[in-house]
N, CA, C and O atoms as a GROMACS GRO file, in nm:
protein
  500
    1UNK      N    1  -1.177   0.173  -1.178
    1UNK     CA    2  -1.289   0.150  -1.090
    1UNK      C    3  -1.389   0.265  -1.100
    1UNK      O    4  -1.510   0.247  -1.089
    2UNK      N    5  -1.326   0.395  -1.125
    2UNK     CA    6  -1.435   0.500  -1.123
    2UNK      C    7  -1.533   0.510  -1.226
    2UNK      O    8  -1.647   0.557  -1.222
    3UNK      N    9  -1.457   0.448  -1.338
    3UNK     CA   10  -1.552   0.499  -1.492
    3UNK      C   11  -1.678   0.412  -1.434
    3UNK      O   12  -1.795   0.440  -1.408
    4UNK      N   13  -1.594   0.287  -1.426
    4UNK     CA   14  -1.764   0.158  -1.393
    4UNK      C   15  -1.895   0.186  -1.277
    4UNK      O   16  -2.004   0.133  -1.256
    5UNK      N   17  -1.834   0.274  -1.232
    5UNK     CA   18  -1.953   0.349  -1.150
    5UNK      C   19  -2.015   0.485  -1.131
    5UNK      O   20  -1.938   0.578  -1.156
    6UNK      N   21  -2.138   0.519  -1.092
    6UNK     CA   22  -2.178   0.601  -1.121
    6UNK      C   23  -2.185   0.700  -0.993
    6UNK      O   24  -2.193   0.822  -1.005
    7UNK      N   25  -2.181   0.632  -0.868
    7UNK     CA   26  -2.145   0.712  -0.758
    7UNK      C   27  -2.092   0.613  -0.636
    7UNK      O   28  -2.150   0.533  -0.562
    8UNK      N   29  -1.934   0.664  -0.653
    8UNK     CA   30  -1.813   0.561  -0.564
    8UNK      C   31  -1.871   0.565  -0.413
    8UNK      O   32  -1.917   0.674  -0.381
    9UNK      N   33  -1.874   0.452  -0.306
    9UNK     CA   34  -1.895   0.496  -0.239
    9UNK      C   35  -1.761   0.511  -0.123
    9UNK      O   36  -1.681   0.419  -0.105
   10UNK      N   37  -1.755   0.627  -0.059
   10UNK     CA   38  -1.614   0.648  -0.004
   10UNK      C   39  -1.661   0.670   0.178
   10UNK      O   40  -1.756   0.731   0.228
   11UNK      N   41  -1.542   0.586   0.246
   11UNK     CA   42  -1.561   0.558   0.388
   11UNK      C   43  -1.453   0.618   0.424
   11UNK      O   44  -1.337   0.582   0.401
   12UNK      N   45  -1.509   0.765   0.516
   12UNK     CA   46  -1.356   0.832   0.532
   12UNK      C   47  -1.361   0.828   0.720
   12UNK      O   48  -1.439   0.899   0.784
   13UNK      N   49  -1.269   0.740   0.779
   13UNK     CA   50  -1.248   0.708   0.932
   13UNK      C   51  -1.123   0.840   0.946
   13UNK      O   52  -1.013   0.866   0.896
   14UNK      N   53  -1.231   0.910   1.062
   14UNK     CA   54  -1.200   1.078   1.102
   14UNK      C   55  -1.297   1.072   1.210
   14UNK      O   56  -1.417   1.043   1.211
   15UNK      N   57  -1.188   1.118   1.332
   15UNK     CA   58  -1.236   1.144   1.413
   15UNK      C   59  -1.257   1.291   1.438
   15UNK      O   60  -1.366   1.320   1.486
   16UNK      N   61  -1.189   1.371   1.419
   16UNK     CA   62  -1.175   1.527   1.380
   16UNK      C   63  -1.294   1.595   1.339
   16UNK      O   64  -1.262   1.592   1.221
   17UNK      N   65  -1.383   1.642   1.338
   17UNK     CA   66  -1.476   1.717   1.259
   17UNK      C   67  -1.478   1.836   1.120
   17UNK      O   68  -1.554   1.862   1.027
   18UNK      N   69  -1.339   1.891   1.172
   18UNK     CA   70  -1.300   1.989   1.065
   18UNK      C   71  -1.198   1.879   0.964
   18UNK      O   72  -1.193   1.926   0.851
   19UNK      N   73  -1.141   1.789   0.972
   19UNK     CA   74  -1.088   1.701   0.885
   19UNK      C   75  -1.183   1.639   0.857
   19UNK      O   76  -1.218   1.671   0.743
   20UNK      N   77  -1.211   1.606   0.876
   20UNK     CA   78  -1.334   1.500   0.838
   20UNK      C   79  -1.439   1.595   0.711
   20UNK      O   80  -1.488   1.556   0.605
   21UNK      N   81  -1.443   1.715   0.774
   21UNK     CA   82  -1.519   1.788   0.655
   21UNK      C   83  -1.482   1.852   0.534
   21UNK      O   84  -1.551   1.884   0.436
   22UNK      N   85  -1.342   1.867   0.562
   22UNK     CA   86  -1.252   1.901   0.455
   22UNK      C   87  -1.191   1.785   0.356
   22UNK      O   88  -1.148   1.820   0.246
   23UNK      N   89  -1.188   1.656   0.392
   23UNK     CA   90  -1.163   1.538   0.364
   23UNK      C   91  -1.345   1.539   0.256
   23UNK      O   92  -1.331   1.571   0.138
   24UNK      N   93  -1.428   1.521   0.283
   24UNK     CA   94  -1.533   1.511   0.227
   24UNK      C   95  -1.539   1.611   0.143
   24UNK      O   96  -1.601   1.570   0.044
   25UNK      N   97  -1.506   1.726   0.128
   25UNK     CA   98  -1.548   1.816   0.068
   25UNK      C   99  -1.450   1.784  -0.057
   25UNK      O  100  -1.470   1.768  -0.177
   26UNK      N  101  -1.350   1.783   0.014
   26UNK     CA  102  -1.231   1.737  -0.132
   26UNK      C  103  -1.256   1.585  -0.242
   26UNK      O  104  -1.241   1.554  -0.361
   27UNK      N  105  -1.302   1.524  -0.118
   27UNK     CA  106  -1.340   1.409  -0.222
   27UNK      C  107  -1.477   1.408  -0.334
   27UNK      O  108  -1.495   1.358  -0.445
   28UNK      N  109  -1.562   1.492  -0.239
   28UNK     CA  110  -1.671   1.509  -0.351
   28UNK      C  111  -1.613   1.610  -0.475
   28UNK      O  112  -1.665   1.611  -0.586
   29UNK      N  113  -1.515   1.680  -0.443
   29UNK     CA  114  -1.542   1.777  -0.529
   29UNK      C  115  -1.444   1.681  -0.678
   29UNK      O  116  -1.462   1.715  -0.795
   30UNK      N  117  -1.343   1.558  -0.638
   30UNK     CA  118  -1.265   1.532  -0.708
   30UNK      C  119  -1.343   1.390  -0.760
   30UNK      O  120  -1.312   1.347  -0.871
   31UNK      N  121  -1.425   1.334  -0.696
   31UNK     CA  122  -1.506   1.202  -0.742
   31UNK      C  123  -1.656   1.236  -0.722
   31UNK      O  124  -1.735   1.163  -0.663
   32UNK      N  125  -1.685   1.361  -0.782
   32UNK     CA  126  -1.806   1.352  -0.802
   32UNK      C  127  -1.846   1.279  -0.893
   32UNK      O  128  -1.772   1.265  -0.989
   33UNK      N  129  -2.035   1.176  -0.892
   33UNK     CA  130  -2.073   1.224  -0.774
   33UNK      C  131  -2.053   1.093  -0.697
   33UNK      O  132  -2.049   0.976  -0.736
   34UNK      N  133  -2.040   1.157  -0.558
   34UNK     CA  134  -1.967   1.028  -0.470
   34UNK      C  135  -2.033   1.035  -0.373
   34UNK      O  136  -2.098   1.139  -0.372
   35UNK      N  137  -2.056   0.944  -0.251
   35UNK     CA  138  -2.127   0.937  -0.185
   35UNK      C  139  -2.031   0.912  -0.023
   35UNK      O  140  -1.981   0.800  -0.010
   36UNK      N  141  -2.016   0.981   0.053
   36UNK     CA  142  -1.935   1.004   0.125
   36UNK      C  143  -1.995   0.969   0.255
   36UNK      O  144  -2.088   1.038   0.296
   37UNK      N  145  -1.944   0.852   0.336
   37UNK     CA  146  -1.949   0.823   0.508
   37UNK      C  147  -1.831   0.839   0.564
   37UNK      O  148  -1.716   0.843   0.522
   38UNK      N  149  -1.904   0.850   0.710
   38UNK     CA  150  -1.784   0.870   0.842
   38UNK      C  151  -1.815   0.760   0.900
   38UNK      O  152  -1.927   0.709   0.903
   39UNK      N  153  -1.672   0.701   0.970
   39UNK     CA  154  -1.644   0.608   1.094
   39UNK      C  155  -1.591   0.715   1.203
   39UNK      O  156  -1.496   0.776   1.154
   40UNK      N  157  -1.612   0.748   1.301
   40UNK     CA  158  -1.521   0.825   1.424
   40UNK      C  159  -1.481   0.712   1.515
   40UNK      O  160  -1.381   0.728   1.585
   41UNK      N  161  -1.542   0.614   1.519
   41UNK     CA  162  -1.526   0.537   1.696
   41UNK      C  163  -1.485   0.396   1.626
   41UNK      O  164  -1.484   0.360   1.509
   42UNK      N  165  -1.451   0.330   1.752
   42UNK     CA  166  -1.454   0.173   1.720
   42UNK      C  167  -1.611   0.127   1.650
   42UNK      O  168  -1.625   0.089   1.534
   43UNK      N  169  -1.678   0.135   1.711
   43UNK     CA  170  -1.818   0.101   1.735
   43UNK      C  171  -1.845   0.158   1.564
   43UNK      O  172  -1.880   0.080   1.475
   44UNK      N  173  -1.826   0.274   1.545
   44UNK     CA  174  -1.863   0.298   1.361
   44UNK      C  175  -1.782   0.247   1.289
   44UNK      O  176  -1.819   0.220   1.175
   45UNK      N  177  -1.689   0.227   1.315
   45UNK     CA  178  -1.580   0.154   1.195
   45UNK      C  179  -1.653  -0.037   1.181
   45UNK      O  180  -1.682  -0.104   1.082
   46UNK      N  181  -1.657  -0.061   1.295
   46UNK     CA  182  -1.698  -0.165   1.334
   46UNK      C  183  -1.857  -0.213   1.244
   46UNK      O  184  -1.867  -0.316   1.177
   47UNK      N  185  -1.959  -0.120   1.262
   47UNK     CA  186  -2.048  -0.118   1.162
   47UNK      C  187  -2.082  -0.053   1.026
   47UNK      O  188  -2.191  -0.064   0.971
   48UNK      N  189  -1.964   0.026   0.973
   48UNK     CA  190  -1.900   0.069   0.839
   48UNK      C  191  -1.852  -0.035   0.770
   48UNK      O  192  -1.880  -0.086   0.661
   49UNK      N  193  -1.772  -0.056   0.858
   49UNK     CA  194  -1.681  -0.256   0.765
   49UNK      C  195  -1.732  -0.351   0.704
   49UNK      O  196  -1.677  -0.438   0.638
   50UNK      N  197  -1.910  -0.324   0.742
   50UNK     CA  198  -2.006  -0.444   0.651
   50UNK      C  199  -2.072  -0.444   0.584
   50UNK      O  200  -2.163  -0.518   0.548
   51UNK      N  201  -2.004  -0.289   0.539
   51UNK     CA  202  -2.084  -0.270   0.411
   51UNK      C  203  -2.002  -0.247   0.269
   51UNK      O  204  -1.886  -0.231   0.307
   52UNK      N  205  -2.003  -0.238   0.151
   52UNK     CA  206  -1.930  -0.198   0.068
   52UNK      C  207  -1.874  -0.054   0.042
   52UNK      O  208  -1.930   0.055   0.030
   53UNK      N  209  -1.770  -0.084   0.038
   53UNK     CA  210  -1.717   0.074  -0.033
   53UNK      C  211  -1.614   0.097  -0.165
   53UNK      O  212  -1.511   0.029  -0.167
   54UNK      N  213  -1.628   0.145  -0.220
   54UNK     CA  214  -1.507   0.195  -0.324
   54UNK      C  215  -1.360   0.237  -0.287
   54UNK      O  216  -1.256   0.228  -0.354
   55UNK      N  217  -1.377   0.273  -0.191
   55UNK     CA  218  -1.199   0.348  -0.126
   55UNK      C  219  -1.234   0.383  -0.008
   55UNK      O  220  -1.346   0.434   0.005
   56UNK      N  221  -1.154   0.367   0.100
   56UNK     CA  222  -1.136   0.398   0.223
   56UNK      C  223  -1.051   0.483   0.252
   56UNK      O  224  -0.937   0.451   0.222
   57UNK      N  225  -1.074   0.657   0.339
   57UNK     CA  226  -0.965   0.716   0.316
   57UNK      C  227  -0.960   0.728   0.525
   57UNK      O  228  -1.062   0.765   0.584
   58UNK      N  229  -0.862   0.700   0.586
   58UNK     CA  230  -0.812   0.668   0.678
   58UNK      C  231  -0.756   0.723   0.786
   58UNK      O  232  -0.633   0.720   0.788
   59UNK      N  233  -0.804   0.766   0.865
   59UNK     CA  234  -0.680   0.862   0.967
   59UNK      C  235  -0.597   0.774   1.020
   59UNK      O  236  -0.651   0.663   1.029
   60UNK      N  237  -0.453   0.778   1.070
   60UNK     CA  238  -0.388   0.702   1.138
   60UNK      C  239  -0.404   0.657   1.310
   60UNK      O  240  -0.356   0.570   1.381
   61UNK      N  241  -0.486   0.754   1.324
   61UNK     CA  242  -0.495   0.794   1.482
   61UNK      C  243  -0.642   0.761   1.470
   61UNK      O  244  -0.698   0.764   1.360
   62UNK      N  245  -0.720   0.722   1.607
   62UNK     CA  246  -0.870   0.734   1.646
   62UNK      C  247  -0.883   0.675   1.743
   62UNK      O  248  -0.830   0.564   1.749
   63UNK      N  249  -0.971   0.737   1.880
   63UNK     CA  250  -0.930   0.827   2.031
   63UNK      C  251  -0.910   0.614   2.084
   63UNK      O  252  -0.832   0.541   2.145
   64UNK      N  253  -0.993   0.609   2.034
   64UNK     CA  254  -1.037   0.443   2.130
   64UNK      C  255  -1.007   0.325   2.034
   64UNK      O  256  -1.080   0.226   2.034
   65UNK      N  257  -0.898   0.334   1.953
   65UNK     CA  258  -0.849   0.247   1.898
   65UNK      C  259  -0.680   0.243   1.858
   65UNK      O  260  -0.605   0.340   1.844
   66UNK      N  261  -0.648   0.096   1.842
   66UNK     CA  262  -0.499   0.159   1.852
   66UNK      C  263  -0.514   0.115   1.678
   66UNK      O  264  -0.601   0.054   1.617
   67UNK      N  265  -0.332   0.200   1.619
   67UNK     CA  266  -0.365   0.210   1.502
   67UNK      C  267  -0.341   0.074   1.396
   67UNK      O  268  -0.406   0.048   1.294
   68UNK      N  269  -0.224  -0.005   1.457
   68UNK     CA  270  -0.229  -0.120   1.417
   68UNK      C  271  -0.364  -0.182   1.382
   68UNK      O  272  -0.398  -0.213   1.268
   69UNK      N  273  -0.448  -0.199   1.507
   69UNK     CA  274  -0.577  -0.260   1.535
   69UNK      C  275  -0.663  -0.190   1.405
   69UNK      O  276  -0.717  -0.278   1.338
   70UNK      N  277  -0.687  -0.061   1.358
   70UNK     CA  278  -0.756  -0.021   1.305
   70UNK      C  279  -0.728  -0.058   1.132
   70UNK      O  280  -0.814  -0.074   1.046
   71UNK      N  281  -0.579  -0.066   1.115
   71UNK     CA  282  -0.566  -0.113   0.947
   71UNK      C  283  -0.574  -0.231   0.909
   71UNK      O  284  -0.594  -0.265   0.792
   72UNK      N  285  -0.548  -0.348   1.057
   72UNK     CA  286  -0.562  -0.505   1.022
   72UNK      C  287  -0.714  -0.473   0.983
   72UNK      O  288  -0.744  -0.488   0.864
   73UNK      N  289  -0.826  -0.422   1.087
   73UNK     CA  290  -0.959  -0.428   1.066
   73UNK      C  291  -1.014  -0.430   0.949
   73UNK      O  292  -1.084  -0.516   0.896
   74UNK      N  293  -0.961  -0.284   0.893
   74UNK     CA  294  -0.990  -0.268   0.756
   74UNK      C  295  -0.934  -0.330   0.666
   74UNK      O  296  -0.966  -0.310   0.548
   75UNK      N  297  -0.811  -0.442   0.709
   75UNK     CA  298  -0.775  -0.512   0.572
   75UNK      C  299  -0.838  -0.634   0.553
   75UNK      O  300  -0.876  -0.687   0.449
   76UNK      N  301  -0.841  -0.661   0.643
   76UNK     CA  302  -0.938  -0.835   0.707
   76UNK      C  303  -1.086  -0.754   0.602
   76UNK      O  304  -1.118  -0.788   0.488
   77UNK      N  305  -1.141  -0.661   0.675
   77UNK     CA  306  -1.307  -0.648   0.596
   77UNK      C  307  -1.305  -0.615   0.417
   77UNK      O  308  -1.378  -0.648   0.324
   78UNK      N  309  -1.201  -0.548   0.428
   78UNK     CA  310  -1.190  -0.463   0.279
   78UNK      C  311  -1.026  -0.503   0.202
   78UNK      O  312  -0.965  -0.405   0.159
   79UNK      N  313  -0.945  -0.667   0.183
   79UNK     CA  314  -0.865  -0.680   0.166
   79UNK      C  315  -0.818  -0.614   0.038
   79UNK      O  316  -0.698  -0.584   0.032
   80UNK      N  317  -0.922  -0.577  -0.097
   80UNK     CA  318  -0.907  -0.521  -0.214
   80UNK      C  319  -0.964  -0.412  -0.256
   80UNK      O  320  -0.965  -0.368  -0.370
   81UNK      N  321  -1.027  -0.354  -0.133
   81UNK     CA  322  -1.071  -0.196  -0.150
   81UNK      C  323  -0.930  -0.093  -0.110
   81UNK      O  324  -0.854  -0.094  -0.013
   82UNK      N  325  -0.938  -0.005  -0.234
   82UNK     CA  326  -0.813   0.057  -0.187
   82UNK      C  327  -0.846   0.149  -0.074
   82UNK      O  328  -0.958   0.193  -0.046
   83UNK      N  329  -0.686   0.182   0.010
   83UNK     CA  330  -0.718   0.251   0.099
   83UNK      C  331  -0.604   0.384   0.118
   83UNK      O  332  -0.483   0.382   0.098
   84UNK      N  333  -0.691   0.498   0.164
   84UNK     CA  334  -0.575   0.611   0.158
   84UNK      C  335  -0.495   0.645   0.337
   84UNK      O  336  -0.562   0.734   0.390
   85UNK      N  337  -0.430   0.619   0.389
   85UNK     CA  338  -0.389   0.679   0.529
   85UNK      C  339  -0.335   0.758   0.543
   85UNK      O  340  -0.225   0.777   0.492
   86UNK      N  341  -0.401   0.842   0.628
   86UNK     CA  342  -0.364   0.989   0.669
   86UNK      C  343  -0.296   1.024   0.779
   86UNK      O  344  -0.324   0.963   0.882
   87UNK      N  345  -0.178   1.141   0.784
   87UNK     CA  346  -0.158   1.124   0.961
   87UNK      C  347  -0.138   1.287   0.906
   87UNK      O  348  -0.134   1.343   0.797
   88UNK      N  349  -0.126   1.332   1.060
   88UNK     CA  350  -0.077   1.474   1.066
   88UNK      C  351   0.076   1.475   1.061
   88UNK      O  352   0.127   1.586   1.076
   89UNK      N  353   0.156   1.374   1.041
   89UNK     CA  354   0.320   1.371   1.120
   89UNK      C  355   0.332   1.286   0.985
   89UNK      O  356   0.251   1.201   0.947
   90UNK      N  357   0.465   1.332   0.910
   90UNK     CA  358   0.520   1.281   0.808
   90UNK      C  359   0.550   1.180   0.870
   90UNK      O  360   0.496   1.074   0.840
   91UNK      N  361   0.671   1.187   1.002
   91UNK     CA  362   0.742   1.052   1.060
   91UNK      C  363   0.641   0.977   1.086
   91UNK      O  364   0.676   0.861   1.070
   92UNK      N  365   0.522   0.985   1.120
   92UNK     CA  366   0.404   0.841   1.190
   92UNK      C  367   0.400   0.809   1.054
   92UNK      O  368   0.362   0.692   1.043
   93UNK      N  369   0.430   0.877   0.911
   93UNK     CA  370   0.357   0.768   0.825
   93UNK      C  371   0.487   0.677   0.798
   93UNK      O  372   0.462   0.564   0.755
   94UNK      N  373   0.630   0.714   0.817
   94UNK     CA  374   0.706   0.662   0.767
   94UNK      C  375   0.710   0.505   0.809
   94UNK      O  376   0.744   0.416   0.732
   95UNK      N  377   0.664   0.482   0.968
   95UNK     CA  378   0.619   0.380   1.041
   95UNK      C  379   0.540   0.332   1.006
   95UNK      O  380   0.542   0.231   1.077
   96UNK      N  381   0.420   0.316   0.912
   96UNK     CA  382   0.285   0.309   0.891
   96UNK      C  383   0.325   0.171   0.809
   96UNK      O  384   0.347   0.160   0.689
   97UNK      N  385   0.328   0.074   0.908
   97UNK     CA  386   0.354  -0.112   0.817
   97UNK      C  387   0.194  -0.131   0.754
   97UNK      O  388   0.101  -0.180   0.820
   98UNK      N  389   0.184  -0.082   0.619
   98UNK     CA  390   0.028  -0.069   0.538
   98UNK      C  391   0.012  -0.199   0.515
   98UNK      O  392   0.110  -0.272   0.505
   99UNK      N  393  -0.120  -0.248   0.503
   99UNK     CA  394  -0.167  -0.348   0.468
   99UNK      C  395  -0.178  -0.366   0.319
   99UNK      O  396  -0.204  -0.252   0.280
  100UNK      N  397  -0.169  -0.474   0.175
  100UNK     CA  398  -0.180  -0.450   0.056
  100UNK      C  399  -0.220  -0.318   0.023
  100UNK      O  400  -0.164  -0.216  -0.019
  101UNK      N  401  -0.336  -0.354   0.055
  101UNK     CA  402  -0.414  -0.244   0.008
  101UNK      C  403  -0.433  -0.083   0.031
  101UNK      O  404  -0.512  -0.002  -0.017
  102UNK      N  405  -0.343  -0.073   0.111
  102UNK     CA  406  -0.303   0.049   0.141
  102UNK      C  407  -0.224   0.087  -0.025
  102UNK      O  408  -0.154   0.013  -0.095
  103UNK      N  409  -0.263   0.209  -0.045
  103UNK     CA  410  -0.202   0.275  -0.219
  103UNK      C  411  -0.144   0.364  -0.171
  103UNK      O  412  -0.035   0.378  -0.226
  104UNK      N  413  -0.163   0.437  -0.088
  104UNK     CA  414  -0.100   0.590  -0.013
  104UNK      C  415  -0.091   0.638   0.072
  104UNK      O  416  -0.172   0.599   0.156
  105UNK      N  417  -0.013   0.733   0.111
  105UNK     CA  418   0.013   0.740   0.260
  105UNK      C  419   0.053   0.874   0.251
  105UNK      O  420   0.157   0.914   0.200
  106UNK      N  421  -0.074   0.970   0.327
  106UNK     CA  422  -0.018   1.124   0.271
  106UNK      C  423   0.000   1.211   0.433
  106UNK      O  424  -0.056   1.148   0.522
  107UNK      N  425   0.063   1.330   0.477
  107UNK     CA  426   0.001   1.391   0.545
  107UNK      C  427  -0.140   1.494   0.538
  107UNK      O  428  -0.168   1.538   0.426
  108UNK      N  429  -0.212   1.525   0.632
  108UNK     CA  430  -0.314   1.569   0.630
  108UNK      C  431  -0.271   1.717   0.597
  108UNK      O  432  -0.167   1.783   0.612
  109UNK      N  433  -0.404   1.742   0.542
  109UNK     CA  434  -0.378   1.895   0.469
  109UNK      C  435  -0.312   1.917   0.340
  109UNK      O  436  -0.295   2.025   0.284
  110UNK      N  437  -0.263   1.761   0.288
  110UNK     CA  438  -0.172   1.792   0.165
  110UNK      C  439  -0.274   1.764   0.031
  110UNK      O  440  -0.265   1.670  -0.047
  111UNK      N  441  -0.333   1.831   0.029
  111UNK     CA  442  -0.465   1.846  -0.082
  111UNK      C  443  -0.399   1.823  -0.239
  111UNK      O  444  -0.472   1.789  -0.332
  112UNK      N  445  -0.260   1.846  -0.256
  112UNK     CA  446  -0.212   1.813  -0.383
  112UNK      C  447  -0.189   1.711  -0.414
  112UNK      O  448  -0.160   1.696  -0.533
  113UNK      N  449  -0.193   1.548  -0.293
  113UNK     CA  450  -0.109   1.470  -0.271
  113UNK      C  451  -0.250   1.378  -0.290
  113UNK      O  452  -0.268   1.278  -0.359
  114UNK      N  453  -0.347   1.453  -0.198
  114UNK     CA  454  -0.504   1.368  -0.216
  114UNK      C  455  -0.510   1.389  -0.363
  114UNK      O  456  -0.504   1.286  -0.430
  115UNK      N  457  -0.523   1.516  -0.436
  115UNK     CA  458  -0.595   1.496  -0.558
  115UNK      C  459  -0.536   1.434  -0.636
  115UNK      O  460  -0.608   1.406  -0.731
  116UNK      N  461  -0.390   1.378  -0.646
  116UNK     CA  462  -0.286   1.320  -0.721
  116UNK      C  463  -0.365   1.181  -0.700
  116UNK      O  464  -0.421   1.123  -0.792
  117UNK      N  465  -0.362   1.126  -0.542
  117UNK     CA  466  -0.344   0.982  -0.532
  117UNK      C  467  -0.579   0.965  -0.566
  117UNK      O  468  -0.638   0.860  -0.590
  118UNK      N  469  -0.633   1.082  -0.553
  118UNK     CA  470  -0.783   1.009  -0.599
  118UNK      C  471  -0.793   1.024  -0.758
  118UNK      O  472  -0.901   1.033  -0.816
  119UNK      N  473  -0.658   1.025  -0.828
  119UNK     CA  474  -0.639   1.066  -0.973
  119UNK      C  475  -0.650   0.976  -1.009
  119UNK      O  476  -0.733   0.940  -1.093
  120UNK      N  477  -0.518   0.874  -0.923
  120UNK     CA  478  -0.440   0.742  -0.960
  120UNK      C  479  -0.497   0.637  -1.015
  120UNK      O  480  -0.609   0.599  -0.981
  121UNK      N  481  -0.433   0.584  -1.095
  121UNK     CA  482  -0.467   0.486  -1.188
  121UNK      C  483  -0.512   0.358  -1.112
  121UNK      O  484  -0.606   0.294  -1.158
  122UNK      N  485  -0.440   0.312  -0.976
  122UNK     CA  486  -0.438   0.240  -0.838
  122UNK      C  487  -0.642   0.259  -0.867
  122UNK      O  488  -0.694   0.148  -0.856
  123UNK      N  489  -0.749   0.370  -0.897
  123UNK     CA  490  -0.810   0.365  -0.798
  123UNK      C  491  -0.924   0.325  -0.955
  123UNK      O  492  -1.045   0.305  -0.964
  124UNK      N  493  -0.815   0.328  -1.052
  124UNK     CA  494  -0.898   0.331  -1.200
  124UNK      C  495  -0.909   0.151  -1.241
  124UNK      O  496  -0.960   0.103  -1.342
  125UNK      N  497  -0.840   0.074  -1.121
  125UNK     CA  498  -0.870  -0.100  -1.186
  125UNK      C  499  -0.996  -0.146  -1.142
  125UNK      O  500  -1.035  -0.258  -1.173
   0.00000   0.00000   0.00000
């Protein structure tokens, strides 16, 4: 998917500000050049979802949504856009019933695990 384009566009749902900026920073620096949005709320995910994206990278958690609710959302809008989910808690991901399109499931902060899975071949069909 990456060669065929010239700048991916990536939807990273973060409510956090310092994740959210470190999440961006890593992705530009590994899919440059890429073009990087935020969802924080229901209400932005909600008008993020209608638009296209290349990869969706995911927090598990977000303040006014529950998390179930938030990966059906994104699978219903984006059933074949891959998607990355993030949690701070190894055990929340072990729980994490992913939708297809879910490719990975990392904890946050594991920057070896992002650059592995925005490597992946998953993100090269």
């Amino acid at each position: 998917m990456r060669e065929a384009m010239n700048s991916p566009r990536v939807l990273i749902v973060e409510d956090n500000d310092a994740d959210y900026l470190l999440l961006r920073r890593q992705v530009i620096k590994l899919l440059t050049p890429s073009i990087c949005s935020r969802a924080a709320t229901r209400a932005e995910l909600s008008a993020a979802l209608v638009q296209d994206w290349e990869l969706i990278i995911t927090d598990y958690h977000l303040p006014d949504i529950e998390r179930e609710e938030l990966l059906d959302a994104i699978a219903r809008a984006h059933p074949r856009t891959p998607c990355l989910v993030l949690s701070g808690s190894a055990y929340e991901l072990e729980k994490v019933a992913a939708p297809d399109n879910v490719f990975s499931k990392l904890e946050k902060g594991d920057l070896a695990g992002l650059r592995s899975a925005l490597n992946s071949d998953w993100l090269k069909d």
